[in-house]
DRENMIKOL-11282 format. One record per residue (C-alpha): x, y, z. Coordinates in Angstrom, 3 decimals, decimal comma, always signed. Last residue first. Example, Ala and Ser with C-alpha at 12.3 -4.5 7.8 and 13.67 -1.06 7.14 Angstrom:
BEGIN
<rokol u="+13,670" v="-1,060" w="+7,140"/>
<rokol u="+12,300" v="-4,500" w="+7,800"/>
//
This chain:
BEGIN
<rokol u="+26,840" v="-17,542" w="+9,818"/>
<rokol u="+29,597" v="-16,735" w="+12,377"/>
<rokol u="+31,325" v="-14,125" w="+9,870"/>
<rokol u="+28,193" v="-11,932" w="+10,597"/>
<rokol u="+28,937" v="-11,448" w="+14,166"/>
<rokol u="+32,907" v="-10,221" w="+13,696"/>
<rokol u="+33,072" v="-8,104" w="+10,445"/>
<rokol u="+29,434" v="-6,653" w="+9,818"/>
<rokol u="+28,496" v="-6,525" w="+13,662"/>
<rokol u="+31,652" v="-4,538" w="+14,407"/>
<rokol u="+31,414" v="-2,891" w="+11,013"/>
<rokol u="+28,373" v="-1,172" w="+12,077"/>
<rokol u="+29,669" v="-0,310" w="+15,239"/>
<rokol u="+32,018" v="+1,592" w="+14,128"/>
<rokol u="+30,157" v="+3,388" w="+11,466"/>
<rokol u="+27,198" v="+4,586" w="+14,485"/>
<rokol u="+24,195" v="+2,806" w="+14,578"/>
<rokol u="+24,648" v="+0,396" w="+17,515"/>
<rokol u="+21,923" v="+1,310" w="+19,726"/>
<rokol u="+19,929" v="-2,651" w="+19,051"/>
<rokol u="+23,006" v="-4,367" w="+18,366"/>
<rokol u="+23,505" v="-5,999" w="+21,389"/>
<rokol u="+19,635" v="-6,729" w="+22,618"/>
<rokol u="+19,284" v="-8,194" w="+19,155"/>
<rokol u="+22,406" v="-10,101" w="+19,069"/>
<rokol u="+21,714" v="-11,837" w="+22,606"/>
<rokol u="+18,228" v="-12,800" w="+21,962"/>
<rokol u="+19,278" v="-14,572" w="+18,682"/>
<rokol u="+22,062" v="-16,198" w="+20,583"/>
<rokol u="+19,694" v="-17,815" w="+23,415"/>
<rokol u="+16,206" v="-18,393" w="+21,103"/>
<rokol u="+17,169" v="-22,286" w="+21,078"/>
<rokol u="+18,774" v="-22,552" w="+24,488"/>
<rokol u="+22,490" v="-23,595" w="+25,476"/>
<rokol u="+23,234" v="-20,764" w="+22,405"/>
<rokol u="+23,914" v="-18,639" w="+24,883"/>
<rokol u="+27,150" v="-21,453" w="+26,064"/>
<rokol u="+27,921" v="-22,310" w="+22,999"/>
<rokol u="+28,970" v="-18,692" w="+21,747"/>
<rokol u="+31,534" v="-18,024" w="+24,780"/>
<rokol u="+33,822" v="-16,494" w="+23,383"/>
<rokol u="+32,525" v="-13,601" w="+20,721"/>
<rokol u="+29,287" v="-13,857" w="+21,936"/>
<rokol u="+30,425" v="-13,398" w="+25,132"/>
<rokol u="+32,871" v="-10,139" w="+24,156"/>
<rokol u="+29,538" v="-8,829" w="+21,897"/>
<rokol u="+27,331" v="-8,956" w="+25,272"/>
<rokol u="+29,907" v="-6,854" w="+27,521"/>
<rokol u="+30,195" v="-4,192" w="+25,100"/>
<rokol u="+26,505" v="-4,321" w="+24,484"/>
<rokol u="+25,732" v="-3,486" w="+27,977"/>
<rokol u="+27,814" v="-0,928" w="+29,215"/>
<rokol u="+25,099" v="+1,626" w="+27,952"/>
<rokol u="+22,003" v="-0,283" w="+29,526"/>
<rokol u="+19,055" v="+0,855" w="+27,656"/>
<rokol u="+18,770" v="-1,832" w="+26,219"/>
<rokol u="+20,011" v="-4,648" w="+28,453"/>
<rokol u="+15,829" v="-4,763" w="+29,689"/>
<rokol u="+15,979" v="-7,180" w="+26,205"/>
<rokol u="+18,147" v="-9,306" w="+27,713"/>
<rokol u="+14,959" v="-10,785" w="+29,622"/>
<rokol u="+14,016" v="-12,741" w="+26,311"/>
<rokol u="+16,665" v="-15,115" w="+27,034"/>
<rokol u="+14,817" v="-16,650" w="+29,712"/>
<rokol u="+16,526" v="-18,713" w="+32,773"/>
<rokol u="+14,552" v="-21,560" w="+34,304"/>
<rokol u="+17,801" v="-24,035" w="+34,043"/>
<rokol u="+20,555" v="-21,464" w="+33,702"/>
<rokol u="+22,365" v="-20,488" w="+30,143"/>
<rokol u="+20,860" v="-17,533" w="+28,439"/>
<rokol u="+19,361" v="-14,855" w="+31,385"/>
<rokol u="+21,485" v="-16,244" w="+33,922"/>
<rokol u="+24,801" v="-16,230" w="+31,260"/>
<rokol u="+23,723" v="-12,752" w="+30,334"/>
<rokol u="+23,360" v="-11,503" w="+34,342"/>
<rokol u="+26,341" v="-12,899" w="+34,958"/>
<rokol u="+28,101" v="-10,916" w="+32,157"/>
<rokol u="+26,268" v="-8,343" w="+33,621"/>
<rokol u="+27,301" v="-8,690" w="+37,470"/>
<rokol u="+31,327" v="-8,945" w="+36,304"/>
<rokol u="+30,668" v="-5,788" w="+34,611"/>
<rokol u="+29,128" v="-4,077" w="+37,021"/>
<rokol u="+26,787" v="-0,811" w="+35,946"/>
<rokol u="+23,912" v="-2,864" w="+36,726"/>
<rokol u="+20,681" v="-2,036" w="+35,506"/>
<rokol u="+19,804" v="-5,669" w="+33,741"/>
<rokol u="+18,814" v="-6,391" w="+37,846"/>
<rokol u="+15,955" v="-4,148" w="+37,712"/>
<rokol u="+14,715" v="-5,998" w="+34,854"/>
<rokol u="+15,180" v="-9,224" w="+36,006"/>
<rokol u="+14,127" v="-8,016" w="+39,536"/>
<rokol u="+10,574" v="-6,706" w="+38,673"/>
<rokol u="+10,422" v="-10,205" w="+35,534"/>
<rokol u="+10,345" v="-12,591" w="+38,492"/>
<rokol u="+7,728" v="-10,090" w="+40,817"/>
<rokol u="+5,162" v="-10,270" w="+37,807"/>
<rokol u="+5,946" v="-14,076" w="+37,315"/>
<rokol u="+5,064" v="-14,767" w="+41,005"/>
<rokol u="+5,695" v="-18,324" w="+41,070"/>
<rokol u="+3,731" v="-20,609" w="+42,391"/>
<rokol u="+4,728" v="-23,462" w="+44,577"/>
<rokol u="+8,135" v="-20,887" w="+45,305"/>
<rokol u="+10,985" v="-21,566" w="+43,967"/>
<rokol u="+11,480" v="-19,186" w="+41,271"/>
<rokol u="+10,647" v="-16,277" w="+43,964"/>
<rokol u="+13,710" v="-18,236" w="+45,844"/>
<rokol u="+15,770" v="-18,116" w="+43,205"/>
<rokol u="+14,974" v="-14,200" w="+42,484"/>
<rokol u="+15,919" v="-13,180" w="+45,683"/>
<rokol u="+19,445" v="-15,147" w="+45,569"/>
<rokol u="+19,777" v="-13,132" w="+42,451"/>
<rokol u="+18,681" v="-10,173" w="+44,273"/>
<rokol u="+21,442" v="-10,637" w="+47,185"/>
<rokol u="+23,679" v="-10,799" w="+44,343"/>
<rokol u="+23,066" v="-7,748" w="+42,776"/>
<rokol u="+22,726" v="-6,106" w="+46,336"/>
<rokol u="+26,135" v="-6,863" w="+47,618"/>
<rokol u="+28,935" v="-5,240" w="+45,448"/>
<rokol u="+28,632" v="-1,321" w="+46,953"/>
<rokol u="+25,213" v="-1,071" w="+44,411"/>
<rokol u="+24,341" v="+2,351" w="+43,691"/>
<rokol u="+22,874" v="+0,695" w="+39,964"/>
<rokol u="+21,562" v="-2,391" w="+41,884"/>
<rokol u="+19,829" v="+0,088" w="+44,196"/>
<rokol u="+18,495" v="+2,384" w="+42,037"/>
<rokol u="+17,285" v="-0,851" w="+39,830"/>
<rokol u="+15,735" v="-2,339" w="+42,022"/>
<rokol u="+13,413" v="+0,450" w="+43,436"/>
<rokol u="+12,389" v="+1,407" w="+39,624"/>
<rokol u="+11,698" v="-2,203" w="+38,942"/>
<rokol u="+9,047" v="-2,298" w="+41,913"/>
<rokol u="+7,292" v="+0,656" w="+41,397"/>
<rokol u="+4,526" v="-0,946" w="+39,740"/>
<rokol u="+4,332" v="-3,799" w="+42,012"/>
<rokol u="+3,649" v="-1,475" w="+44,887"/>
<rokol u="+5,770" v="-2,110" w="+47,896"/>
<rokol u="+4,363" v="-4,924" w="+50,196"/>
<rokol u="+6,709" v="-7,596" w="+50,127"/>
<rokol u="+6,821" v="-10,123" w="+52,454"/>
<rokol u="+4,522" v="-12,421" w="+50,690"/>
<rokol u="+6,593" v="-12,265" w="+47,752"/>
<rokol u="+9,857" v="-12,554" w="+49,447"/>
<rokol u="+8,647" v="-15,633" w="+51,045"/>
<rokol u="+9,387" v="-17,527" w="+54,203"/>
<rokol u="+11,114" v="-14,144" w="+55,382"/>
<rokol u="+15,046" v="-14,018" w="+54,937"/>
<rokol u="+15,064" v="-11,047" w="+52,522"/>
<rokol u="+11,444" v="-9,263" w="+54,260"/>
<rokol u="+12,468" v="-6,718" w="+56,381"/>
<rokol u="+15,985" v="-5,447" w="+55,468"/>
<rokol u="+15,414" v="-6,203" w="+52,058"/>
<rokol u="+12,267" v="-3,690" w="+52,033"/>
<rokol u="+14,484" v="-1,367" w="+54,128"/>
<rokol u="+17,442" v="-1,726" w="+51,883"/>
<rokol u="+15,451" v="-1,215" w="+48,619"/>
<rokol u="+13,737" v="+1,941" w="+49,779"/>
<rokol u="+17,047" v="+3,563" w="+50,371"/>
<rokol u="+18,309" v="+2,295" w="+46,838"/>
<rokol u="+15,575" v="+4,165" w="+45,597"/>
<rokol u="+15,415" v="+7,205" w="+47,539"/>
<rokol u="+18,882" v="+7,487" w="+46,214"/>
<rokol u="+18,854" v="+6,524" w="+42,665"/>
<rokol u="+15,879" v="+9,108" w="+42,311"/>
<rokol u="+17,357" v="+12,086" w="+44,558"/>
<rokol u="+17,176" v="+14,454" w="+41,654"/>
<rokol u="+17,362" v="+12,959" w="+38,341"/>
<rokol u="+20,118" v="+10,320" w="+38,062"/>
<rokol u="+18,875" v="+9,327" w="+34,508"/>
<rokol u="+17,986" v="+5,506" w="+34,512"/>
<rokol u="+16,485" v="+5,893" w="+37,626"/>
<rokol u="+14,134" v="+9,301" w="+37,222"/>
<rokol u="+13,194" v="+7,230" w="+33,627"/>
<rokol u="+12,376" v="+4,037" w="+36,383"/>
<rokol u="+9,884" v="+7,257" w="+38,199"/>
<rokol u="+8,525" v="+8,057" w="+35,009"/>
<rokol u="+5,961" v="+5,349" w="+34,054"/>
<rokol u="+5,062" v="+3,642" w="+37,521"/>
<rokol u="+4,762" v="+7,034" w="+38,749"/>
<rokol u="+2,802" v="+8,546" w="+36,020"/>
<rokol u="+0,104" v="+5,683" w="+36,467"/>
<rokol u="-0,563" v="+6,346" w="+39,770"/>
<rokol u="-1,369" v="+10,006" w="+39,474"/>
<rokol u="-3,132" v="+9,328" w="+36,474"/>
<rokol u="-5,351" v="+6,888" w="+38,220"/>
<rokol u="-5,569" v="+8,817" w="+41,229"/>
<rokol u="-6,154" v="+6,385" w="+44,415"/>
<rokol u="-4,942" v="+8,820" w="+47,217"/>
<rokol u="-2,864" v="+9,553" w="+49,444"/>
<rokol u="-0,584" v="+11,409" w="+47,169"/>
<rokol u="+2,053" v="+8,842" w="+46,252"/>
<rokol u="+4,601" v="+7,135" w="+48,427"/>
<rokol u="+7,384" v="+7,871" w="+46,002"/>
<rokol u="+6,008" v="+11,347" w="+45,331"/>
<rokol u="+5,570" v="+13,053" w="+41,773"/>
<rokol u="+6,216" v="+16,551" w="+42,173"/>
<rokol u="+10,138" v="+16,881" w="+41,588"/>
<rokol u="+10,132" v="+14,127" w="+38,707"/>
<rokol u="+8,006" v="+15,921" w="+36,593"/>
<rokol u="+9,616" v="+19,336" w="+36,840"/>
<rokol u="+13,115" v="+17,668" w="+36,415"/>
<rokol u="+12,097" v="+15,166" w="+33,200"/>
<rokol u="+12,695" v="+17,866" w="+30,599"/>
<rokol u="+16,269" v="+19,086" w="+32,431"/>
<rokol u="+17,222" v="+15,629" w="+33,276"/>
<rokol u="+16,237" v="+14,324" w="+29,698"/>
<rokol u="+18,172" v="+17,226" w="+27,982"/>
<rokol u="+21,651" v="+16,683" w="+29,865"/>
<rokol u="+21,251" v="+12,781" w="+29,552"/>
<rokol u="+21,033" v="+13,265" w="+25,842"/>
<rokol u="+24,674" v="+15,623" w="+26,167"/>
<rokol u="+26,079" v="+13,075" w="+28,286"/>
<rokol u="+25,396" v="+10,519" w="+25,096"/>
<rokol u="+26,897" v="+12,867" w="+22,629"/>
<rokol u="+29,993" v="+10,094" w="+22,403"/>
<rokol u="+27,315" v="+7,718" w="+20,779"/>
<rokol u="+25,888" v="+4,512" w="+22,209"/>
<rokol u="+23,079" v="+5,885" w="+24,215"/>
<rokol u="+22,156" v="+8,827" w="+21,776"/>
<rokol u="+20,084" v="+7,116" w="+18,855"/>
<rokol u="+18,747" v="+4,568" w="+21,200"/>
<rokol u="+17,628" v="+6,892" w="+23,961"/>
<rokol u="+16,459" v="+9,666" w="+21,714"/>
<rokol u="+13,739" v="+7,268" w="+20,468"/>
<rokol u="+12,849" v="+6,412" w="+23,911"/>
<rokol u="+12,827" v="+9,716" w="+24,890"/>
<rokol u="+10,654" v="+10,270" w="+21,737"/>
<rokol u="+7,688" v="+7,936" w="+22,952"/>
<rokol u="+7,642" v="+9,216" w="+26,012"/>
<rokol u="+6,676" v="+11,981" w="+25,453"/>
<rokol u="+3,180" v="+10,353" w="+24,446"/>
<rokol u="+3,536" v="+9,106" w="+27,772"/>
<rokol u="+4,365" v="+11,829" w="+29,042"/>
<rokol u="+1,250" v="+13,550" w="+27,974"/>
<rokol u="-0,750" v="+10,460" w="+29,198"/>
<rokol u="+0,213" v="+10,706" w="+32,703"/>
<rokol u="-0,128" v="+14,345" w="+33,012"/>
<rokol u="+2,048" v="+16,435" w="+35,424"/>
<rokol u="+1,080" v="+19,881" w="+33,508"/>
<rokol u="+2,288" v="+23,028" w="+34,214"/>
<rokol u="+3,022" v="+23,610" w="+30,632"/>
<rokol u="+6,727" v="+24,911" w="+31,194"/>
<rokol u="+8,738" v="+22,053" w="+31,671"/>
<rokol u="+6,873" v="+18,851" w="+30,298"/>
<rokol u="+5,211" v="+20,509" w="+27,335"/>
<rokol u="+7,997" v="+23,254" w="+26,446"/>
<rokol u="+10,610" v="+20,400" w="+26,194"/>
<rokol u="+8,055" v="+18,344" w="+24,314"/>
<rokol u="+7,924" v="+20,520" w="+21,904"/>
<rokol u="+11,500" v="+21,395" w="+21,685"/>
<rokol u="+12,835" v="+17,929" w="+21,013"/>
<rokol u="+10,144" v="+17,472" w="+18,432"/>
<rokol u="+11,605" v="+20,490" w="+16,617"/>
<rokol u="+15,230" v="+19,495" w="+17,207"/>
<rokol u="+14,561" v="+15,776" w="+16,029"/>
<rokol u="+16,581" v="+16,122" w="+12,430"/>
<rokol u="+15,690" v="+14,031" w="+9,623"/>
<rokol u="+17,204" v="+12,665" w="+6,514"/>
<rokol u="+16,468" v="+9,750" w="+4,078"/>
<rokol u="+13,842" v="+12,106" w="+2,321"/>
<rokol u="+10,714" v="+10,139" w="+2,004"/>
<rokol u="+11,206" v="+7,560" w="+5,078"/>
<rokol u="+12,903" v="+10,023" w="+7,135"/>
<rokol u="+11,266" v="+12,933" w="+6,441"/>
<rokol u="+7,812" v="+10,351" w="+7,244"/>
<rokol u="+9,577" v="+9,439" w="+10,541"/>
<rokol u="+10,244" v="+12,965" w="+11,812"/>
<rokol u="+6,597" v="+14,059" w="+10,752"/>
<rokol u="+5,128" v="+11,339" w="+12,802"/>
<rokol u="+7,417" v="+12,910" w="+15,914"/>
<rokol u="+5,907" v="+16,164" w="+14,987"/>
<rokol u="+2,166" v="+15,010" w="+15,375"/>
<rokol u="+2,792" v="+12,633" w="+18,618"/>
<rokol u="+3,914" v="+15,767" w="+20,095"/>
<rokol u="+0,751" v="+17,974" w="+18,610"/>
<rokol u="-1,651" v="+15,571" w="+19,521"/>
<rokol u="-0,923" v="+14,683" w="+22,874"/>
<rokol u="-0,094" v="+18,686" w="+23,380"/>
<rokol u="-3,617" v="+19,334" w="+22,231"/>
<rokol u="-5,177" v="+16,367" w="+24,278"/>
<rokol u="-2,971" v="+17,395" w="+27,719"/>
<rokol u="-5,068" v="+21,521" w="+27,282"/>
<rokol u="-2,980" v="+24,090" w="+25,965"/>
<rokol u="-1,570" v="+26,688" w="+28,692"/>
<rokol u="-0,895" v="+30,398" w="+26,928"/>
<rokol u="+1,741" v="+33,053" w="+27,383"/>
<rokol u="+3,846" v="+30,508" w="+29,780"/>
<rokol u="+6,983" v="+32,555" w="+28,247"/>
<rokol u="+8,125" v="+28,987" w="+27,209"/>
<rokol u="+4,692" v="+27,479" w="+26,567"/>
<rokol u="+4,244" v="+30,303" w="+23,947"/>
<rokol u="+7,602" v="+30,601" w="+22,802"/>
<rokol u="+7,317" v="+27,244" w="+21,526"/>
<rokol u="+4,059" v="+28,334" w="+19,963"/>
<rokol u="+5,469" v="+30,967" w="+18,480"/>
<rokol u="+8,309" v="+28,958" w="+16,908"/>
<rokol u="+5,906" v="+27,165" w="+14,881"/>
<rokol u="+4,203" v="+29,412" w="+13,265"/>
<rokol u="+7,316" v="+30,594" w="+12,195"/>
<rokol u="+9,011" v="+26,913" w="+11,193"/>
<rokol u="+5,635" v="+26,540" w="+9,058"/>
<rokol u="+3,149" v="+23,547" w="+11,489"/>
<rokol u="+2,764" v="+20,463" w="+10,372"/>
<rokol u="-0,991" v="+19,040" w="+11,339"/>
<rokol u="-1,237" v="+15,202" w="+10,774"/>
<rokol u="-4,846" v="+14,210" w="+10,050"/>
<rokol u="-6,784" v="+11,162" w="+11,074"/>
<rokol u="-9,148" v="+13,946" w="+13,522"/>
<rokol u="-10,433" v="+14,081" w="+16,902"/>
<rokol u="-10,900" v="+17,223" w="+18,691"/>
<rokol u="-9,407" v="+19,371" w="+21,897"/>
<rokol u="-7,493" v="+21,424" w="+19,689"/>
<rokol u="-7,339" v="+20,360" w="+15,846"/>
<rokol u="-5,395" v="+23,925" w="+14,768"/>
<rokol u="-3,742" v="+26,111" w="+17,044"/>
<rokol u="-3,581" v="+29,473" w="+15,617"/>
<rokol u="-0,108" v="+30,800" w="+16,550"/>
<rokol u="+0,304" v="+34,331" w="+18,708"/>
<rokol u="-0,068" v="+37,925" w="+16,809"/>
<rokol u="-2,892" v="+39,132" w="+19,571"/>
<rokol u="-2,614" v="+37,500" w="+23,266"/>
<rokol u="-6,175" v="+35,370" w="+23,704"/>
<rokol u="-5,192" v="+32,029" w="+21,813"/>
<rokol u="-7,002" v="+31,134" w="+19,056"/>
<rokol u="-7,997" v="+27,631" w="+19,391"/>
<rokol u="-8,966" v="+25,748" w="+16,174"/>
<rokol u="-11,117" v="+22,499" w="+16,258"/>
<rokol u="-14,615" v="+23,117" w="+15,307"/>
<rokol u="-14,399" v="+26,711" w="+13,706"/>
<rokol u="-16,378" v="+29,638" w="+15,287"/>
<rokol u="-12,723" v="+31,089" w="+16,372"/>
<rokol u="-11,797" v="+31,436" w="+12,957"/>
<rokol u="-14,057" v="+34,583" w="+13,081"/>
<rokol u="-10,866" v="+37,093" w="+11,629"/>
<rokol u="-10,264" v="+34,450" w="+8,672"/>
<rokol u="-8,351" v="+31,066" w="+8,466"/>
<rokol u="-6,126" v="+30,113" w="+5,602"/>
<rokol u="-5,843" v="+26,750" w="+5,144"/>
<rokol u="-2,703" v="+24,870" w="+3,894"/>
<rokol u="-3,093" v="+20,998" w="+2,847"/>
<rokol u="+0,275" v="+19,286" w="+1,564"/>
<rokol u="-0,301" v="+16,005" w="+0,996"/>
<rokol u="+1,460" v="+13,167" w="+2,036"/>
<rokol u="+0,357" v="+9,446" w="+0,113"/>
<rokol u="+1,124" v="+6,083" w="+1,458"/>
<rokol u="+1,285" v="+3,194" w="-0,970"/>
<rokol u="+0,000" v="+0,000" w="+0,000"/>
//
């Protein structure tokens, strides 16, 4: 099926404002918003002018557009990115980059769904950037973008059972993790060692356990990212035991697999690989939390490279292992990497 882009400019007049679906902000000269607060299948691309006033908009905090508009408008530019892409073989992020900049920092807005929809380009940003020498600089922009967010969503919640309060915990407090925003490794690794402290030699972890499942991967992996050489391998002896139990908790199995794959160690990844590849009820489908694990792929191309029988112990072991270590690698280097040492296997 061929998909067709059209270009589709309207000009609106001085009573736009009756119009289904265009906001006209109240400060003369600003940007005509078009599709606010309605459904359509159409993309809206803004001119670079029109553009830059709404930027300046959320910046200056001239205007507040409501979670849909922003919804629409990020997911909007990011399309655009991957159509340029597709059409032209180039694109460039800066304008997506800047939307949701001005959305997250400056729209007063702590939205579930409008990060989510942000969300969408961090992860984008985080495979283009985490492999690359400008990876401090991506780390730069999420902490700045994520800040706001991060600084009034609480740990313990607010008391009460808000769905989108909820929800944007589970969903940005792992990002707080990843990116050392604010005190996020540290509250985490300090909620780790209390939870450990009262429930790791209980009858059952499990049982024991009473911090939200949601929030579970986030706590693990602060503390096996602060870890002083102990809590990696306290959490493997965790995750045996969850294994062991007459029925496993699958939900609490794949929390610590994917707060484990958050190690900085190398000694702890390459056993995390051979756990994940190579023990009796290990799955090699947990390398894919490796991702967005920067030391990862080193460590994953030296065990291919020596130590090929042992992930390939299972039938999906190797396959696993190449996708979760090529998955950032875009730059020439790598490229020839995978060209002149994987390839040469098959």
């Amino acid at each position: 099926m061929f998909l067709g882009y059209y270009q589709c400019p309207h000009n609106f007049e001085v009573d736009a404002s009756s119009i289904p679906g265009v906001q006209i902000p109240a400060i003369n000269d600003e940007p005509l918003i078009v599709n606010a607060n309605s459904n359509t299948f159409a993309r809206v691309q803004y001119d670079d002018i029109t553009f830059n006033k709404i930027i300046d908009g959320l910046n200056q905090r001239y205007f507040q557009l409501s979670s849909e508009t922003l919804i629409r408008m990020i997911n909007d530019e990011i399309a655009l990115v991957h159509r340029n892409e597709l059409l032209n073989g180039q694109t460039s992020y800066l304008r997506s980059m800047k939307l949701v900049a001005g959305a997250l920092i400056n729209n007063n807005t702590n939205s579930a769904a409008v990060f989510q929809a942000a969300k969408s380009l961090i992860d984008e940003m985080i495979r283009l950037g985490i492999d690359m020498a400008e990876k401090d600089l991506f780390e730069n922009y999420f902490q700045t973008i994520l800040g706001n967010f991060y600084q009034n969503t609480h740990w313990e919640g607010n008391g009460t059972d808000d769905w989108n309060n909820n929800v944007l915990r589970e969903r940005l407090l792992l990002y707080s993790v990843y990116f050392s925003i604010g005190d996020a490794r540290r509250s985490a690794a300090f909620r780790f060692n209390n939870l450990y402290a009262k429930c790791g030699s209980a009858g059952s972890w499990v049982a024991c356990n009473d911090v939200s499942p949601d929030l579970r991967p986030a706590i693990y992996c602060g503390a096996v990212i602060t870890d002083n050489g102990t809590v990696f391998s306290n959490m493997t002896r965790l995750l045996h035991n969850v294994q062991q139990e007459p029925s496993p908790s699958q939900q609490e199995r794949s929390a610590l697999m994917e707060g484990m794959a958050c190690t900085h160690r190398v000694a702890d990844l390459r056993k995390y690989i051979i756990l994940a590849t190579a023990s009796e009820k290990g799955r090699p489908e947990d390398l894919q939390y490796l991702i967005r694990n920067s030391m990862a792929s080193d460590v994953l191309y030296d065990i291919v490279k020596n130590m090929l029988a042992t992930i390939s112990i299972k039938p999906n072991g190797l396959e696993n292992a190449l996708k979760a270590m090529t998955y950032n690698w875009f730059t020439p280097e790598r490229i020839e990497m995978k060209k002149g040492s994987i390839c040469k296997r098959y």
